[in-house]
VONU-230673 format. One record per residue: x, y, z of N, C-alpha, C in turn; residue in three letters. Coordinates in pm, whole numbers, plus 50000, padded with zeros to 5 digits. Each point is the difference from the previous one (the first is absolute). Layout:
BEGIN
XYZXYZXYZALA...
END
This chain:
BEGIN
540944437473239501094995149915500795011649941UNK499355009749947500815011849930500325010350147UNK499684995750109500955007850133501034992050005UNK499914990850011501404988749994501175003949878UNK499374997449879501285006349909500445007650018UNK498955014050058500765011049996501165001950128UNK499504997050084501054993950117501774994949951UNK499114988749941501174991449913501375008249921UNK499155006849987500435009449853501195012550060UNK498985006650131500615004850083501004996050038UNK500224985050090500925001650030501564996449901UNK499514991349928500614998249930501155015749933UNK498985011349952500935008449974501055005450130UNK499374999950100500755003050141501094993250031UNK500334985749918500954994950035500994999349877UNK499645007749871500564996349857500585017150102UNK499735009050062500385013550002501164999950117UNK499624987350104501055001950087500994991149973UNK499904987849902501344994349938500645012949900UNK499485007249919500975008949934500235006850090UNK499625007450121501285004750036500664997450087UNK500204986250021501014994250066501184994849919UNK499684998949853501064999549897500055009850021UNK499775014749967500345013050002501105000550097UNK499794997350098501065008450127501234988049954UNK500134990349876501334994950023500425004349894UNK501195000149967501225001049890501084993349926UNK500054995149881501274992849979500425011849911UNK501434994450049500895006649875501574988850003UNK500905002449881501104998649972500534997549902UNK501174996249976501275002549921500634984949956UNK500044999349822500394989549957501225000849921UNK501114991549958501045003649963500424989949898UNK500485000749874500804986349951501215005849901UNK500754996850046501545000749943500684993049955UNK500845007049827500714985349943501225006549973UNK501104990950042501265005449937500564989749881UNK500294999049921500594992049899501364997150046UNK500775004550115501614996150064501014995649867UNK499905009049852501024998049986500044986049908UNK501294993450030500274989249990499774989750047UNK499245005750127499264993150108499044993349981UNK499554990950062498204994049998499115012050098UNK499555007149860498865005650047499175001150156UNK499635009950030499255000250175498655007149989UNK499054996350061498735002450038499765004550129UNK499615013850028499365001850141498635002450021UNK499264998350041498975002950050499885007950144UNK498355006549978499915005450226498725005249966UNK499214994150080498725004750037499605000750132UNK499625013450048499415004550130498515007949985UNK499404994650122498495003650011499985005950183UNK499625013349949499355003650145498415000050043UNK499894994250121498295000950025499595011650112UNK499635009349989499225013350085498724994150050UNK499535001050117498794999850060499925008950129UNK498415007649916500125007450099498674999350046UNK499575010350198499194996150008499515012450074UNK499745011149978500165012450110501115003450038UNK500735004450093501235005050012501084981049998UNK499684993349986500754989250018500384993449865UNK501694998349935500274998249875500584986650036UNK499884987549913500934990250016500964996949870UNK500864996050011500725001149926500904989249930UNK500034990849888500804987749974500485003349875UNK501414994950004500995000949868500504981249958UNK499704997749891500414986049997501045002749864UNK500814988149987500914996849894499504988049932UNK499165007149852498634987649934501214993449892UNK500965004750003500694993649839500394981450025UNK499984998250138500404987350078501464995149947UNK500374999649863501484997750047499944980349956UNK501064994450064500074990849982499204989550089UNK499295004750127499014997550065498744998549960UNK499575005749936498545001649927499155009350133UNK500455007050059499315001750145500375013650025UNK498305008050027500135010150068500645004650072UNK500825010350073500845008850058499715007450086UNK498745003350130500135012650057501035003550009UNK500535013250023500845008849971499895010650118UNK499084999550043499465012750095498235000050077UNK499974998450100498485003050094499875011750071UNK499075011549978500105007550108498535010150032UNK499695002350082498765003550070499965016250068UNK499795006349907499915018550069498605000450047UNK499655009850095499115005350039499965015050102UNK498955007049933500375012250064499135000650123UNK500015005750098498895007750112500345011150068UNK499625010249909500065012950031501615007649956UNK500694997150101501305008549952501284988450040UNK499504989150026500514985550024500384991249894UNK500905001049946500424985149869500414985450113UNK499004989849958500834988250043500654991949859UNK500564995550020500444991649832500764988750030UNK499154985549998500854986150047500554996149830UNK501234998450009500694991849944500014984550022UNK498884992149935500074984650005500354989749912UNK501115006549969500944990149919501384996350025UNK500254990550042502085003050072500294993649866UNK501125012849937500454994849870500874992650045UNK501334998350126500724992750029499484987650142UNK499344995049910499154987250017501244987849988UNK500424998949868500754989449952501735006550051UNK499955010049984501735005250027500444994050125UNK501314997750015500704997050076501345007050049UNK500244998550117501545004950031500714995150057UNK501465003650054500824989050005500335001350193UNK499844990250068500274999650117501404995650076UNK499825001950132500944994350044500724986149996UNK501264994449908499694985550023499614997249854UNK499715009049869499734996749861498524997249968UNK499304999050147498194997549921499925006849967UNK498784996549917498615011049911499244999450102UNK499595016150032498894998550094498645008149912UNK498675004949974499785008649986500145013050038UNK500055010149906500085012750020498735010550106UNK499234991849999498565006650090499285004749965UNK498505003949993498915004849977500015013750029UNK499925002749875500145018249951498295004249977UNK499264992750016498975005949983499295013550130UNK499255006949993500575009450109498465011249950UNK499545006250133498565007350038500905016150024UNK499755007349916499955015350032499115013250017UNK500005008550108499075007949985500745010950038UNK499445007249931500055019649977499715005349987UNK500055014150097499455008149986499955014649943UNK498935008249925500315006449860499295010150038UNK499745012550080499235011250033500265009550011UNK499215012849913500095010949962500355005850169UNK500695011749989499895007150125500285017649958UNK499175004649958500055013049956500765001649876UNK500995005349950501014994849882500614996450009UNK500064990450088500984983050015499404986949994UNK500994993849967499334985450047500754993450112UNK499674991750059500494991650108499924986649981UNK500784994049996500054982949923500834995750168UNK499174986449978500774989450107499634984649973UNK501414993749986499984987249937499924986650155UNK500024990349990500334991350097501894996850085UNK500495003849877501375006650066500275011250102UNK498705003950024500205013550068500975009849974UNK499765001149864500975014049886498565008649988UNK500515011350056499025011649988500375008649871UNK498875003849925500655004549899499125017549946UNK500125009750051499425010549990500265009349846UNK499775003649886500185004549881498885010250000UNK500385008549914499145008349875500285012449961UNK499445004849892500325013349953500015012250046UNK500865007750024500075014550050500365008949910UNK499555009449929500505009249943500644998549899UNK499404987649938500754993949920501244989450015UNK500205000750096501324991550041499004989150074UNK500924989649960499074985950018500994992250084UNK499654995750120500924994650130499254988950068UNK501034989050025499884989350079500724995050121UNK499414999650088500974997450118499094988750052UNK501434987749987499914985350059500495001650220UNK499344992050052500285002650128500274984050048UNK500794996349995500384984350021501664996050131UNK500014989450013500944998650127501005002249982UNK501105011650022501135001049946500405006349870UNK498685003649906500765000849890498885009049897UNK499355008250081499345011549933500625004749842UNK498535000449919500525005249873498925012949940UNK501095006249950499105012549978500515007349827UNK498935001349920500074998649919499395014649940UNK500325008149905499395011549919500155001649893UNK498985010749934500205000649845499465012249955UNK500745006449904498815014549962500344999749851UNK499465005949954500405008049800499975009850048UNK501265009549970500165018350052500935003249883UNK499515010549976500705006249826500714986949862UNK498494992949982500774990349888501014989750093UNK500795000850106500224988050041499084988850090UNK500404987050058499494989650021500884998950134UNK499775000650116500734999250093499634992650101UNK500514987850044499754988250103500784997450093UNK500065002750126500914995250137499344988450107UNK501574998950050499484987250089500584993450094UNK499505002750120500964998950083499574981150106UNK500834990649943500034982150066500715003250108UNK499444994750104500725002550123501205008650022UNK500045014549975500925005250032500575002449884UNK500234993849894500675000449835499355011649924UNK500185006549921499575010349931500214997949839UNK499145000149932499795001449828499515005549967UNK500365006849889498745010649890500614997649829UNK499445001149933499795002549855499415009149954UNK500515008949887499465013049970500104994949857UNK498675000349868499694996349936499165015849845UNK500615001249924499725010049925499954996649858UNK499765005349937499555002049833500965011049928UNK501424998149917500275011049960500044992649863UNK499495010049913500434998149847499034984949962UNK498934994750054499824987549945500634988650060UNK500845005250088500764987550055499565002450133UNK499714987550048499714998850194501224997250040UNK500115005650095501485001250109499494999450144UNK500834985350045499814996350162501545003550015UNK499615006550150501784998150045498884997650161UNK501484992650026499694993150178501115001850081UNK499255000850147501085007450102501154989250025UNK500164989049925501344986349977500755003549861UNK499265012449960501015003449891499904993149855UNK498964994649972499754993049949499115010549850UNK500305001749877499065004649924499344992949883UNK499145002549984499214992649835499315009749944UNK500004996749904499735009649855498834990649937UNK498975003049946498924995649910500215009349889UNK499944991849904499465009549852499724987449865UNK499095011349903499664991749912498175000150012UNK499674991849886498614995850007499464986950019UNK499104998450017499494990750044500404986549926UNK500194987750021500174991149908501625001549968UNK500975014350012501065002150009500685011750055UNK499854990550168500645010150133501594993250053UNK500485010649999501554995050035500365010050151UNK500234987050045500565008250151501554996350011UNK500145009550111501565000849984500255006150203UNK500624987550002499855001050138501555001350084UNK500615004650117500924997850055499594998550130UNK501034988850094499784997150118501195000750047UNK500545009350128500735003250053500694994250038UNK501005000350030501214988550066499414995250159UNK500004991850054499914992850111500614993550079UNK500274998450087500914998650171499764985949935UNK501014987049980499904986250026500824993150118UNK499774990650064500344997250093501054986149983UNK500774998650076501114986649990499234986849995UNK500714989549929499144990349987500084990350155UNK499314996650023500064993250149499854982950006UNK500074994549885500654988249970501314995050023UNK500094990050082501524993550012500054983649982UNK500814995649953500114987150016500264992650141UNK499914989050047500204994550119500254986149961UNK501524994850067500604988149970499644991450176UNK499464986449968499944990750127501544999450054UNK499594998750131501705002250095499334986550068UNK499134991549953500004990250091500944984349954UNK500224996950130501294988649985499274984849918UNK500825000649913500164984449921499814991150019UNK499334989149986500034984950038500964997749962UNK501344991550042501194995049892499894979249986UNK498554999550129500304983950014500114993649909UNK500874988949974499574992949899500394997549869UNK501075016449989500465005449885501935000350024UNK500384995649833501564994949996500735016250059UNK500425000550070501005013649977501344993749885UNK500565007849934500704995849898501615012550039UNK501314993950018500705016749992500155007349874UNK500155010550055500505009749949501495006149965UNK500374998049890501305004650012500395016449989UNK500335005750101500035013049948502045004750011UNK500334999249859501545005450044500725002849834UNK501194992549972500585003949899501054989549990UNK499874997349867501154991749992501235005749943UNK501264999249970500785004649974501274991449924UNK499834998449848501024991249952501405004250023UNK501004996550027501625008249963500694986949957UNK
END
């Protein structure tokens, strides 16, 4: 009898140890809101918003749910968001199983509502060191090679048509970033004089930061820009009249002339 309890007893803690940490590996969190405006002369307004996120995790595998708990005039929960990461090795897969445009609609040929389609959608990528680089590759087949050299920190996208290549260094107190979108070229050169931060950009474009925290005033200019003609026209029907059916009445067109 006292091998039995202790058994009992046993397992019992074995299973009080593997329910806590199966609460352990989950998570809530979120964000509650209530807002009043008095409008014045107005009748008064009330807002409310409450959101809850749920984390579960399980070894490299995270799941993921966002709901909208405040319900609204529904009384009724909200997912908001489903989604499923998991790592293996230097591999991200991450299913998105929620189509937020579920209910949306668009407009067809002919004036129906059709649905918009199922956006929910499976990605994997890849994320591996290669000496002091990395090498990333998504399901788009965008190759994406980056990392630090000498301080200068570089990314080069390898995709169909439209390679992007990207850099950055800090060299004497400035902040310097280029970038070349298919063929297009940008940089920003970014510095500190006097307390004040100063961006200027290769569009000619400058901003100024200054001030402290709680009271920062920027002061920005944006260069003049190429606009283009408006390509709107009106269009009048040239198609012919029904007249069946209908009085023609004359017209007098002339002058009279008393003498």
């Amino acid at each position: 009898m006292e091998n039995k309890m202790k058994k009992l007893i046993a397992l019992f803690a074995t299973t009080a140890v593997a329910s806590g940490s199966a609460m352990g590996a989950i998570a809530l969190s979120g964000t509650a809101s209530v807002s009043y405006d008095d409008n014045g002369s107005s009748p008064s307004a009330t807002t409310y918003d409450a959101d809850m996120v749920l984390t579960g995790t399980a070894g490299a595998t995270t799941y993921t749910q966002s709901m909208d708990i405040d319900g609204g005039t529904t009384r009724a929960v909200a997912v908001t968001g489903s989604s499923l990461a998991t790592t293996i090795g230097p591999i991200t897969i991450t299913a998105d199983m929620f189509d937020e445009d579920d209910s949306a609609t668009v407009s067809s040929t002919g004036g129906l509502s059709v649905d918009s389609g199922d956006n929910r959608s499976v990605t994997v990528s890849l994320d591996a060191p290669v000496g002091d680089a990395t090498i990333g590759l998504d399901d788009s087949g965008d190759v994406t090679v980056s990392g630090t050299f000498s301080g200068v920190t570089v990314s080069h996208t390898m995709q169909d048509g439209a390679d992007t290549t990207t850099g950055s260094a800090s060299i004497a107190g400035m902040d310097i970033t280029l970038s070349n979108d298919a063929g297009s070229s940008s940089w920003t050169i970014g510095t500190t004089v006097a307390g004040t931060a100063i961006t200027v950009g290769s569009d000619k474009s400058i901003s100024a930061t200054f001030g402290v925290t709680g009271n920062t005033v920027v002061v920005t200019h944006t260069a003049e820009r190429a606009s283009s003609s408006s390509t709107t026209s009106t269009k009048y029907s040239t198609a012919q009249k029904d007249l069946k059916g209908k009085r023609m009445e004359p017209v007098f067109l002339g002058e009279i002339v008393m003498r």
